[in-house]
SESETOR-89995 format. One record per residue (C-alpha): residue in three letters; x, y, z; chain. Coordinates in Angstrom, 1 decimal, m for minus. Each point is the difference from the previous one (the first is absolute). Layout:
<nodes>
NODE code      X      Y      Z unit
NODE  ALA      X      Y      Z    A
...
</nodes>
This chain:
<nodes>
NODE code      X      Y      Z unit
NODE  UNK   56.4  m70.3   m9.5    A
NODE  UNK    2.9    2.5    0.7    A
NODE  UNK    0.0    3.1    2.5    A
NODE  UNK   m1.0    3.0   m1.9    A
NODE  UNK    2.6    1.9    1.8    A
NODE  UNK    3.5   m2.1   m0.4    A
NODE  UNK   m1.3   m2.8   m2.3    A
NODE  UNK    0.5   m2.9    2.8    A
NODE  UNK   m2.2   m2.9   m0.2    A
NODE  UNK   m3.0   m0.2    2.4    A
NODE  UNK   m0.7   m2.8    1.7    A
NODE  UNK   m0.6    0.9    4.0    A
NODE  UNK   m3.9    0.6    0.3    A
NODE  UNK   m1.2    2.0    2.6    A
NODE  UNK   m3.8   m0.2   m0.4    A
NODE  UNK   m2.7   m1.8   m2.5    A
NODE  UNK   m3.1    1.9    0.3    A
NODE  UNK   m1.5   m2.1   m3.1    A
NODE  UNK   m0.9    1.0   m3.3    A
NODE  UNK   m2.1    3.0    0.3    A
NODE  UNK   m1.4    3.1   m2.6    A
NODE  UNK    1.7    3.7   m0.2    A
NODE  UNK   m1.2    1.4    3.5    A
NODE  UNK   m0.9    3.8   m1.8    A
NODE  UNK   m2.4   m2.5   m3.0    A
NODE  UNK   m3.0    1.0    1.1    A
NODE  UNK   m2.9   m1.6   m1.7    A
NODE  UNK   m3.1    1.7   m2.1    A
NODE  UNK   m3.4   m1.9    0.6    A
NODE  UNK    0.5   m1.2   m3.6    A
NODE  UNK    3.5   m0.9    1.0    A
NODE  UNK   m1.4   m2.5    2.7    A
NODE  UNK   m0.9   m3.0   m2.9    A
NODE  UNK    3.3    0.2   m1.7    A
NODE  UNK    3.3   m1.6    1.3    A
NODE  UNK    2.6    2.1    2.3    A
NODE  UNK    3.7   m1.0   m0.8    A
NODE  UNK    1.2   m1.1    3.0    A
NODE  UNK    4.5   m0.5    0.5    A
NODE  UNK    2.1   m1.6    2.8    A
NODE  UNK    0.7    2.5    3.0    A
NODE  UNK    3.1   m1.5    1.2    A
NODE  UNK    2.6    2.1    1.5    A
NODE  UNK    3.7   m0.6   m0.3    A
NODE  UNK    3.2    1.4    1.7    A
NODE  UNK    3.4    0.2   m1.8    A
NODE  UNK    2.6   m1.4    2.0    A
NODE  UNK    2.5    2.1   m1.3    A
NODE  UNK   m1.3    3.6   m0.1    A
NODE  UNK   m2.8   m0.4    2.4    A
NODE  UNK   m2.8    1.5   m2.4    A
NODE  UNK   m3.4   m1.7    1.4    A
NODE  UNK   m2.1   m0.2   m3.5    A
NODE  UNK   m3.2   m1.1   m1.7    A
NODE  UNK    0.7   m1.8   m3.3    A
NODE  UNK   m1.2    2.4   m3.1    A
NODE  UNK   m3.0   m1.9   m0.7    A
NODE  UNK   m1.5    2.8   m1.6    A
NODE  UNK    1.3    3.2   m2.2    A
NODE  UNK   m0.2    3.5    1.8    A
NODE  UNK   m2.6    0.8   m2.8    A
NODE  UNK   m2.3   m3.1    0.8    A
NODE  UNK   m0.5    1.7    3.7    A
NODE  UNK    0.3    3.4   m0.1    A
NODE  UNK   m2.7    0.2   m2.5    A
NODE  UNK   m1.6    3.3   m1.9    A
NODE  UNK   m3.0   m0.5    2.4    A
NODE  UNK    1.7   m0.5    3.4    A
NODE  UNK   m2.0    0.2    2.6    A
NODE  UNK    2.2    1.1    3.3    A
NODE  UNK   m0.4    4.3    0.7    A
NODE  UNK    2.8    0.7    2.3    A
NODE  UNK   m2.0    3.4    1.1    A
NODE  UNK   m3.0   m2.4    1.4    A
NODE  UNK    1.6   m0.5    3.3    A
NODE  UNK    0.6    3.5    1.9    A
NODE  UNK    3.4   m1.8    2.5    A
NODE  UNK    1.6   m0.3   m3.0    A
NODE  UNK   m0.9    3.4   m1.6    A
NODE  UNK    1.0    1.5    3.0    A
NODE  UNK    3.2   m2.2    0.1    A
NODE  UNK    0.8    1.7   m3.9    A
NODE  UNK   m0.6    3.3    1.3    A
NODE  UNK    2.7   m0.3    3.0    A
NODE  UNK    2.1   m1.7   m1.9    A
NODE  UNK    0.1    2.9   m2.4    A
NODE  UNK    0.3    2.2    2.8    A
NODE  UNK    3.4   m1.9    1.0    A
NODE  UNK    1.6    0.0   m3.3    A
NODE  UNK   m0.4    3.4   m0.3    A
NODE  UNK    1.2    1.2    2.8    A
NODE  UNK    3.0   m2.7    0.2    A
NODE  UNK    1.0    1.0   m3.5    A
NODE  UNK   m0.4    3.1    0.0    A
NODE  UNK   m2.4   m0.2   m3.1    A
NODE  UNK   m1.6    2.6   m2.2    A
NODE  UNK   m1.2    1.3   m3.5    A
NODE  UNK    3.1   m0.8   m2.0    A
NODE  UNK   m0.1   m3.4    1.6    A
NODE  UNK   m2.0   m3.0   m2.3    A
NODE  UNK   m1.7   m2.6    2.3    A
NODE  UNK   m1.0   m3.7   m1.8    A
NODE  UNK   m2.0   m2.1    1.6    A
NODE  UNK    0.4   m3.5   m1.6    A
NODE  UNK   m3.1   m1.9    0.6    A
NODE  UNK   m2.2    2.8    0.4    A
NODE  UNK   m3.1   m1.1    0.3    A
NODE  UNK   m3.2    2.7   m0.2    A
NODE  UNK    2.4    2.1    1.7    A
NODE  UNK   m0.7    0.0    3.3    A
NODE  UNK    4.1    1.0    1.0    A
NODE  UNK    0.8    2.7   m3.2    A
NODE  UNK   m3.1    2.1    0.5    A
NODE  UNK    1.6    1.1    2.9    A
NODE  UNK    3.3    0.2   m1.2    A
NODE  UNK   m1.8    2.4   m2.7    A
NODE  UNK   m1.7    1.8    2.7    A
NODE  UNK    3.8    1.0    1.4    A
NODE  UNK    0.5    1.6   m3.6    A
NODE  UNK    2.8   m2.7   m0.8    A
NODE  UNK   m0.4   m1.7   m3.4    A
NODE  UNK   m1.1   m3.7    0.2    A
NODE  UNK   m0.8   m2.7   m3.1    A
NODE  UNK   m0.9   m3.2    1.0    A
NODE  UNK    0.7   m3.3   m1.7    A
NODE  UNK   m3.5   m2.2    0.5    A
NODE  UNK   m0.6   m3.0   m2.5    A
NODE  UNK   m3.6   m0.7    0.5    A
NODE  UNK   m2.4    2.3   m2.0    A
NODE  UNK   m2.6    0.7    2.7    A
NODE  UNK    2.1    1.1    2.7    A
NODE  UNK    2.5    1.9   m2.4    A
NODE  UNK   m3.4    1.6   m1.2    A
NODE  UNK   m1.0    1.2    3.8    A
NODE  UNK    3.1    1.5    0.3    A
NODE  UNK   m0.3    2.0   m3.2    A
NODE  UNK   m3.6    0.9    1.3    A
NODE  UNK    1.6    2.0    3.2    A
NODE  UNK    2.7    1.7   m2.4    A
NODE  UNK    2.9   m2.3    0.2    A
NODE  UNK    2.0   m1.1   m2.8    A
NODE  UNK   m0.2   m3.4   m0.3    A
NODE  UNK    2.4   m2.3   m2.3    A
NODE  UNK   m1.6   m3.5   m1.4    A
NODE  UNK    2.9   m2.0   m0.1    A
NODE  UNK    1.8   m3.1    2.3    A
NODE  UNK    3.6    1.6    1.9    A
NODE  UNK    3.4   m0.9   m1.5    A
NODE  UNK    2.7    1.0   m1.5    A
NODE  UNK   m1.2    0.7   m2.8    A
NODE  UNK   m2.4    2.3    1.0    A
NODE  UNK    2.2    1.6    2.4    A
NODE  UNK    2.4    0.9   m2.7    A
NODE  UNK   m3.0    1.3   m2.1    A
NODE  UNK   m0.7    2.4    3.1    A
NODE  UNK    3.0    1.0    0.4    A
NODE  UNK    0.8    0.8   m4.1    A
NODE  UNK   m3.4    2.0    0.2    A
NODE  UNK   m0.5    1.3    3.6    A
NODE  UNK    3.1   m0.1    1.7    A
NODE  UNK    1.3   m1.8    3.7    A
NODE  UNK   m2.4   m0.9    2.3    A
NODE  UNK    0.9    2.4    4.1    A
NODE  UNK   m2.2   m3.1    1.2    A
NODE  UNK   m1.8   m2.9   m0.6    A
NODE  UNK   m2.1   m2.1    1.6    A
NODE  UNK   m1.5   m3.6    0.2    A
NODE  UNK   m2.3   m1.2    2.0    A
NODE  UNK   m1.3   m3.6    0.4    A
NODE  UNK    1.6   m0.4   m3.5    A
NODE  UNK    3.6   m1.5    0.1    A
NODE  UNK   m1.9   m3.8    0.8    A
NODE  UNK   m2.1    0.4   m2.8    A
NODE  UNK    2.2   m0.1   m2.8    A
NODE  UNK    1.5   m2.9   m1.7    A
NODE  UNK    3.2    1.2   m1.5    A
NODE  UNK    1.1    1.7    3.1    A
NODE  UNK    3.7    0.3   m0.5    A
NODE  UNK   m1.3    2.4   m3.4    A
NODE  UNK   m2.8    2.1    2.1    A
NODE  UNK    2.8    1.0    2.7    A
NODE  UNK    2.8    0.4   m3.3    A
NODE  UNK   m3.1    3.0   m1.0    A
NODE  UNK    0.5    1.8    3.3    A
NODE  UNK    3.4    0.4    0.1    A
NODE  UNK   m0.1    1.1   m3.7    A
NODE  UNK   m3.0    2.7    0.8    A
NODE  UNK    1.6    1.3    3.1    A
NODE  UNK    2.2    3.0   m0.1    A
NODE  UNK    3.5    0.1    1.1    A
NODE  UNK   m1.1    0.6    4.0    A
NODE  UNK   m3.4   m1.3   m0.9    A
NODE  UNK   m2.5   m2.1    2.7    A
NODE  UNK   m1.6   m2.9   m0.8    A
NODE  UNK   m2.8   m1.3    2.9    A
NODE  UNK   m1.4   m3.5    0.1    A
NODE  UNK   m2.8   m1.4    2.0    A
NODE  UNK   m0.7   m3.5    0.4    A
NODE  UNK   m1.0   m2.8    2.9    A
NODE  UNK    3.3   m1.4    1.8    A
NODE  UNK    0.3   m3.2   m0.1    A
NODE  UNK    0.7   m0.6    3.5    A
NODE  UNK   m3.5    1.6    0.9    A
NODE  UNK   m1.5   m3.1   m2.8    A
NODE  UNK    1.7   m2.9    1.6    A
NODE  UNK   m0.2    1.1    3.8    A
NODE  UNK   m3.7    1.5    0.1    A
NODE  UNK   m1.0   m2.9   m3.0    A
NODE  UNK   m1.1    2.8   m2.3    A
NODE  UNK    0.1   m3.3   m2.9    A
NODE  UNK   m3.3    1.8   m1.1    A
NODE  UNK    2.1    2.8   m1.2    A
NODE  UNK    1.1   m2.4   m3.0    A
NODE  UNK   m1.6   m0.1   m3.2    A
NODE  UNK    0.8    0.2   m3.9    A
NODE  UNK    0.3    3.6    0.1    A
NODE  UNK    2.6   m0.4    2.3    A
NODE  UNK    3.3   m1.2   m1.6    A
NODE  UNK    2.4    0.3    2.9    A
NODE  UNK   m0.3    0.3    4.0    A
NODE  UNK    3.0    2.3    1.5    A
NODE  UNK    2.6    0.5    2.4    A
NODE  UNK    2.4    2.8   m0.1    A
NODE  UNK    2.9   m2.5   m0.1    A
NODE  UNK   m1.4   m1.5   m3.7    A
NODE  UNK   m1.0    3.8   m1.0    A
NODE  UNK    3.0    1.5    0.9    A
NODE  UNK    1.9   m3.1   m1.9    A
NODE  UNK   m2.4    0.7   m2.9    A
NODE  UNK    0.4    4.1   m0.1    A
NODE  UNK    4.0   m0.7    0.2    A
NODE  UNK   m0.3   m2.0   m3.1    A
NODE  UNK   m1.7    2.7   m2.3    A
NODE  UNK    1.9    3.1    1.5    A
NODE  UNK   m2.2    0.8    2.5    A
NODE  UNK    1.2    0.7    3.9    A
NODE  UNK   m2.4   m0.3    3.0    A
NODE  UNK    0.9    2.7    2.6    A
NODE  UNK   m2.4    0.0    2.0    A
NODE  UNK   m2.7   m2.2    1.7    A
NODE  UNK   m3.5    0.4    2.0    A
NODE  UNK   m2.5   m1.9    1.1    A
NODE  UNK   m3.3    0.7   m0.5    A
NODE  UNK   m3.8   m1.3    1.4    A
NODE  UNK   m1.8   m0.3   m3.4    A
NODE  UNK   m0.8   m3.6   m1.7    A
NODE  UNK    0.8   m1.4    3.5    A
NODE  UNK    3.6    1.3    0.1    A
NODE  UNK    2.1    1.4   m2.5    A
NODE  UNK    3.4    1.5   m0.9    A
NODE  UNK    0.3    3.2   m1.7    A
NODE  UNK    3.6   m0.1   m1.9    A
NODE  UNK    1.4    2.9   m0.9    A
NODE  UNK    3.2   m0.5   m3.0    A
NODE  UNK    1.7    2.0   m2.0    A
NODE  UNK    2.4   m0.6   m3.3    A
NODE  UNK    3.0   m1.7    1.3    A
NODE  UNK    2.0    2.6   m1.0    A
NODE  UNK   m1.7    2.8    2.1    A
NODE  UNK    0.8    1.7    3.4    A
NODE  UNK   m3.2   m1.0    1.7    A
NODE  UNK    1.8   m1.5    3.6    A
NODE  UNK   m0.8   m3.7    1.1    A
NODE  UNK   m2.2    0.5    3.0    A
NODE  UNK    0.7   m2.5    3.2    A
NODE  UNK   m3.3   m0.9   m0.6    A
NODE  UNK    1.1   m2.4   m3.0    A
NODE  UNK    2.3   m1.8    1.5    A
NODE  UNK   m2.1   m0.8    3.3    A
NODE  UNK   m2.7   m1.7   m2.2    A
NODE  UNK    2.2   m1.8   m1.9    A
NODE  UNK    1.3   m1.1    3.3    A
NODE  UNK   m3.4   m1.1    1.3    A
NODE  UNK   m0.8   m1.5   m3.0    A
NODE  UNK    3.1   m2.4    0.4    A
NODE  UNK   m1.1   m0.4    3.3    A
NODE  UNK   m3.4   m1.6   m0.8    A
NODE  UNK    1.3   m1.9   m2.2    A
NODE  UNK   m1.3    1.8   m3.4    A
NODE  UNK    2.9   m1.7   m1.9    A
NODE  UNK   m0.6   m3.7    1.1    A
NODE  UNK   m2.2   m2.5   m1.0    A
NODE  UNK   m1.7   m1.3    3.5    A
NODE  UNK   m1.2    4.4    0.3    A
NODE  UNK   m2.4   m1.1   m2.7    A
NODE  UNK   m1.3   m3.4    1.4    A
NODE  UNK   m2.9    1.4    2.3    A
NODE  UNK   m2.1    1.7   m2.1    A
NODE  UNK   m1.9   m3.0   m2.1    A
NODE  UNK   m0.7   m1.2    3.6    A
NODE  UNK   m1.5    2.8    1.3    A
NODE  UNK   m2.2    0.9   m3.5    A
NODE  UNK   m1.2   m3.4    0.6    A
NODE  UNK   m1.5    0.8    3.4    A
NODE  UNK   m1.0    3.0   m0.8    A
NODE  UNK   m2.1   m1.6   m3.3    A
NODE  UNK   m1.3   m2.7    2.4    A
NODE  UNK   m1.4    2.6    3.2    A
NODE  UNK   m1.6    2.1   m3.3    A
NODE  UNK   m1.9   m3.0   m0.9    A
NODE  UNK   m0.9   m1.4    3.2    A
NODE  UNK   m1.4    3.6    0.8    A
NODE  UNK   m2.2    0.3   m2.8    A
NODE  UNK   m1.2   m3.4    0.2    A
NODE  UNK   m1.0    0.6    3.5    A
NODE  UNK   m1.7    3.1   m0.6    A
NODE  UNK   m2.1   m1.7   m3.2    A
NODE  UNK   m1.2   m2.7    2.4    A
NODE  UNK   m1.0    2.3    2.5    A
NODE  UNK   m2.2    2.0   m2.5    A
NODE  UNK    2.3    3.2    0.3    A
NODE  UNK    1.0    2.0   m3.0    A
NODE  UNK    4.1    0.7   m0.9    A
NODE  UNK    0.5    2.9   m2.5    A
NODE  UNK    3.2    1.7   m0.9    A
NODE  UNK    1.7    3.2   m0.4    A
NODE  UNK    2.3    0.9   m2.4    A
NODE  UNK    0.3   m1.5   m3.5    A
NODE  UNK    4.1    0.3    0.5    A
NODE  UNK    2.4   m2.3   m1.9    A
NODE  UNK    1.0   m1.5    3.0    A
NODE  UNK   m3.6   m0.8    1.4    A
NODE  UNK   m0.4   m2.4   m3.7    A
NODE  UNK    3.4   m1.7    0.9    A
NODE  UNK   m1.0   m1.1    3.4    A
NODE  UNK   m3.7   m0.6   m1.1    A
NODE  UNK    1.1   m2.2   m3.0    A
NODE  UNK    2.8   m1.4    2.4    A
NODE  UNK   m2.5   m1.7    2.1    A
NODE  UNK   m2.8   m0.7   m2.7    A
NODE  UNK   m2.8    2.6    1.0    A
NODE  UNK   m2.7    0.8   m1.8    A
NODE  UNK   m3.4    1.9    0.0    A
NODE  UNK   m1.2   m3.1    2.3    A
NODE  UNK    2.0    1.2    2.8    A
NODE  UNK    0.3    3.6   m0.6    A
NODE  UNK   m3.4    2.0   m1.3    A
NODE  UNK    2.0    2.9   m1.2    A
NODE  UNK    2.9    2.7   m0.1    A
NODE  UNK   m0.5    3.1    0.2    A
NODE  UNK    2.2    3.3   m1.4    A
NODE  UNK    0.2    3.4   m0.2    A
NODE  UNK    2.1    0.0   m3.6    A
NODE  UNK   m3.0    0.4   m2.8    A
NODE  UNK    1.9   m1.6   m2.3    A
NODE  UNK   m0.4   m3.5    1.7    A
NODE  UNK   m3.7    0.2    1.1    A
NODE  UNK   m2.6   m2.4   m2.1    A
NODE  UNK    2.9   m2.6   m0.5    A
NODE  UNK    1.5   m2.6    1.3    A
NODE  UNK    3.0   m1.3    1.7    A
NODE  UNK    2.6   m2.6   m2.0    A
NODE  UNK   m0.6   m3.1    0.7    A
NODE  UNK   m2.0    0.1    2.9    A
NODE  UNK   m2.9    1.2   m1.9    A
NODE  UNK   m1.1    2.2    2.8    A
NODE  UNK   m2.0    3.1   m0.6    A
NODE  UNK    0.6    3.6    0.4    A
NODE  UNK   m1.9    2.4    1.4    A
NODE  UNK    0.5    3.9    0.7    A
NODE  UNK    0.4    0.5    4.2    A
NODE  UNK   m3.6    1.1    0.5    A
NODE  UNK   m1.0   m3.7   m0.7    A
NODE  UNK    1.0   m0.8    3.8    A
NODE  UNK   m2.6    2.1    1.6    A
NODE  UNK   m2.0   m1.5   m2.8    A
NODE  UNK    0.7   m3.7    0.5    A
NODE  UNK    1.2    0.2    3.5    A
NODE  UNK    2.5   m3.0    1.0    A
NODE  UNK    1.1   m1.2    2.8    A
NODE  UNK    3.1    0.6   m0.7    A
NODE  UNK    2.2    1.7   m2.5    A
NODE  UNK    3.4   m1.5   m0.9    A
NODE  UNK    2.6    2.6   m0.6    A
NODE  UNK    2.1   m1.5   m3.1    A
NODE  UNK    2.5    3.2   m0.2    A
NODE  UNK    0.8   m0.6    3.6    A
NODE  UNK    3.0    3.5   m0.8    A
NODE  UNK   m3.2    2.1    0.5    A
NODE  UNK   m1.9   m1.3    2.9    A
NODE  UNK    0.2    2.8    1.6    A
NODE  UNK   m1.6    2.3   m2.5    A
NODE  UNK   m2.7   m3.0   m0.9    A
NODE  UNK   m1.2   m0.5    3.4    A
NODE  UNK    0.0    4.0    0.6    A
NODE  UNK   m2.1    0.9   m3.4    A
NODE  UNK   m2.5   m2.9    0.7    A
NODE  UNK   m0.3    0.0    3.8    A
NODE  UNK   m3.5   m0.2   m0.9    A
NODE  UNK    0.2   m3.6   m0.2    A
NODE  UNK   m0.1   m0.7    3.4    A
NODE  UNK   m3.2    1.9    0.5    A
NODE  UNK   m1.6   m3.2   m1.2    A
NODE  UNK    2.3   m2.1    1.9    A
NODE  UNK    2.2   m0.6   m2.8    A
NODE  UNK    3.5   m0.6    0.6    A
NODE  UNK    3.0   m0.2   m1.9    A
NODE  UNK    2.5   m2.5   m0.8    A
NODE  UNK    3.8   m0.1   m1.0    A
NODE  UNK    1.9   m3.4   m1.3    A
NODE  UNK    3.7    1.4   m0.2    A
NODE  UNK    2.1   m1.1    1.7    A
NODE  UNK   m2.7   m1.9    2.4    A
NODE  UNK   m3.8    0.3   m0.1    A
NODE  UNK   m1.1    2.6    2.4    A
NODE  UNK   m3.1    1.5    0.6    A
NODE  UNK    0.5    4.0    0.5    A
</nodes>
C-alpha cells in the first residue's frame, strides 16, 4: 500500500477498528437476510508527508450511492452554520451578482440556497442522486458528477472561473486527493477563493474522536499535510480558522499560488502548533488505539449492566460515526433496542452491521428508555434540547466519546 498523496509505502498503523461495513449502508428489511460486505478499517500514517489515511477499500461510487441516505438540511446547527458562513464570504469578499459560487459536495443544499437568496449565482457539484435531487427541488442547480480536473476544466470551458468555492466535510472523502485539489485550482479565477471544511486531526487524536473514521473517510487532516498537499497541485493556503463543528475543525482558506491573496499569521502559528504536538512524528499517533479500546470496553460494560438490571438503552442518531463505534465494540439489537432519527430517508431500516433498527424520534415517548445514547455526540446539545422530553419519564441520556458520561 502507498500514500495516496506522495506515493510512500505505508507501514505505521495508527488504529485497527476491525473489518466493518460502509457506515452510510443502511439496510432495507429485505436487505437484513442477505450478506453486508464488510473491509479492514485500519488507519495508516505516512511517514514522509504526514497524510493520516484509510486504505481505498471501496470506490467513491460504491459509497456515495444514487440512494444515499445522509440530508445535510436535517440538522438545523449546521443549517445555521451554512447560512453564517455565507454571510462571512460575502461580506469578506466583497461578493455579488457577477460573482459564481460552487459548492463541491453540495448536498440537498442546505449552504447554496442561501447563497441564491443573496442574488449570487451558485451550482453545486453533488454525486449522489437523492440529495442532488433535493437541491434541484429548492431551485438550485445541481451537477451529478464526482470533482476533478476534468470537470473543473469542463466548467470552466462552459461557465467560466469560479469567485469561490467551497467544500465542506469533503476533502477526506475522496480517494485521489492530489486530482480533487488539481480541480480547484483549475476552477478558480485568477484571485479566486477556495474554502475547505474538515475535522483536524489534532481534535481526532487528543479528544479520541477514532469514531470519526470510516470508509467514507479516505484521509484524517492537519493543516501541515493539507497545506503540503494544496502546494503540490498549485493551490496556496492563506489563511486558517478554527471552527466548533464535528468536534473541532479548521476552515482553510487558499488561493492559486500565483494570486495576491496575503498569508495570514494565522498559518504559520498552526503549523507551529502542529510541530509542537508532534503531528509529524510517529509516537503523536500511538495513543489513540489505546484509548478506542477503553472507550469500546466502558460501552459494553454499560450496556451489559443496564440489560441485567432490566433497563432499556436506545440511541439517537443513525450518524456514520455512531455504526463505527457500535460495530467497533460488537453491539447489536441485544444491547441497544433502537436508534432513533429525524432524516426520513433512514427510518424503517437498519444500521450496518449492527443490525439495529431505526425508528423516527417520536418512538422515544413511544418506547420510553431509560436511557438514550447520543451516537453523534457533535450535536448533543441540539439532541438533548429537542427531546428534553425524555427526562419527563426519567429517561436520561448517554454520551461514549471521548468517555461514557451520563448528561
Amino acid at each position: 500500500m502507498n500514500c495516496r498523496h506522495c506515493g510512500s509505502g505505508l507501514d505505521q498503523v495508527v488504529v485497527d477498528l476491525g473489518h466493518q461495513p460502509a457506515s452510510n449502508a443502511y439496510l432495507s428489511p429485505e436487505q437484513l437476510a442477505g450478506n453486508e460486505v464488510y473491509a479492514p478499517l485500519k488507519v495508516y500514517v505516512c511517514t514522509d508527508c504526514w497524510l493520516v489515511q484509510l486504505p481505498a477499500h471501496h470506490r467513491s461510487d460504491e459509497l456515495f450511492t444514487p440512494d444515499y441516505a445522509y440530508f445535510s438540511s436535517v440538522s438545523k446547527s449546521w443549517v445555521d452554520h451554512a447560512a453564517r458562513y455565507v454571510e462571512a464570504m460575502i461580506g469578506r469578499f466583497g461578493l455579488g451578482a457577477g460573482d459564481w459560487v460552487v459548492e463541491i459536495a453540495s448536498n440537498d443544499g442546505y449552504l447554496l440556497e442561501h447563497v441564491q437568496a443573496a442574488g449570487i449565482p451558485a451550482t453545486g457539484i453533488e454525486p449522489t442522486a437523492s440529495t442532488a435531487a433535493a437541491a434541484r427541488a429548492k431551485g438550485i442547480e445541481s451537477i451529478e458528477r464526482f470533482f476533478g480536473v476534468e470537470l473543473a476544466r469542463e466548467l470552466v470551458a462552459t461557465r467560466g472561473h469560479a469567485s469561490l468555492t467551497a467544500a465542506n466535510n469533503v476533502l477526506a472523502h475522496v480517494p485521489d486527493i492530489n486530482d480533487f485539489v488539481a480541480g480547484f485550482a483549475t476552477l478558480l479565477a485568477p484571485e479566486g477563493v477556495a474554502t475547505f471544511e474538515f475535522p483536524h486531526l489534532v481534535n481526532l487524536v487528543g479528544g479520541c474522536q477514532f469514531d470519526t473514521i470510516y470508509h467514507e473517510h479516505y484521509s484524517y487532516l492537519s493543516l501541515t499535510a493539507v497545506a503540503r498537499i494544496f502546494a503540490s497541485q498549485g493551490l496556496r493556503v492563506f489563511d486558517v480558522e478554527r471552527i466548533p463543528t464535528h468536534g473541532g475543525s479548521l476552515r482553510v482558506f487558499a488561493c492559486r499560488s500565483d494570486a495576491a491573496h496575503p498569508t495570514t499569521p494565522a498559518v504559520d502559528a498552526l503549523l507551529a502548533e502542529e510541530a509542537a504536538a508532534g503531528v509529524t512524528t510517529t509516537a503523536y499517533y500511538e495513543t489513540l488505539a489505546r484509548e478506542a479500546a477503553r472507550i469500546k470496553l466502558d460501552l459494553l460494560d454499560f450496556l451489559v449492566r443496564q440489560k441485567r438490571a432490566g433497563k432499556v438503552v436506545a440511541a439517537y442518531g443513525a450518524a456514520a460515526k455512531g455504526n463505527t463505534l457500535l460495530n467497533y465494540a460488537g453491539v447489536h439489537a441485544d444491547l441497544l433496542a433502537f436508534v432513533c432519527d429525524a432524516a426520513p430517508s433512514k427510518q424503517g431500516r437498519f444500521l450496518p452491521g449492527s443490525h439495529v433498527p431505526i425508528l423516527p424520534p417520536a418512538a422515544l415517548a413511544e418506547h420510553k428508555p431509560d436511557y438514550v445514547l447520543i451516537l453523534p455526540w457533535n450535536l448533543t446539545q441540539e439532541i438533548v434540547a429537542d427531546h428534553a422530553g425524555v427526562r419527563d419519564w426519567g429517561g436520561r441520556f448517554v454520551v461514549a466519546v471521548p468517555r461514557l458520561a451520563e448528561l
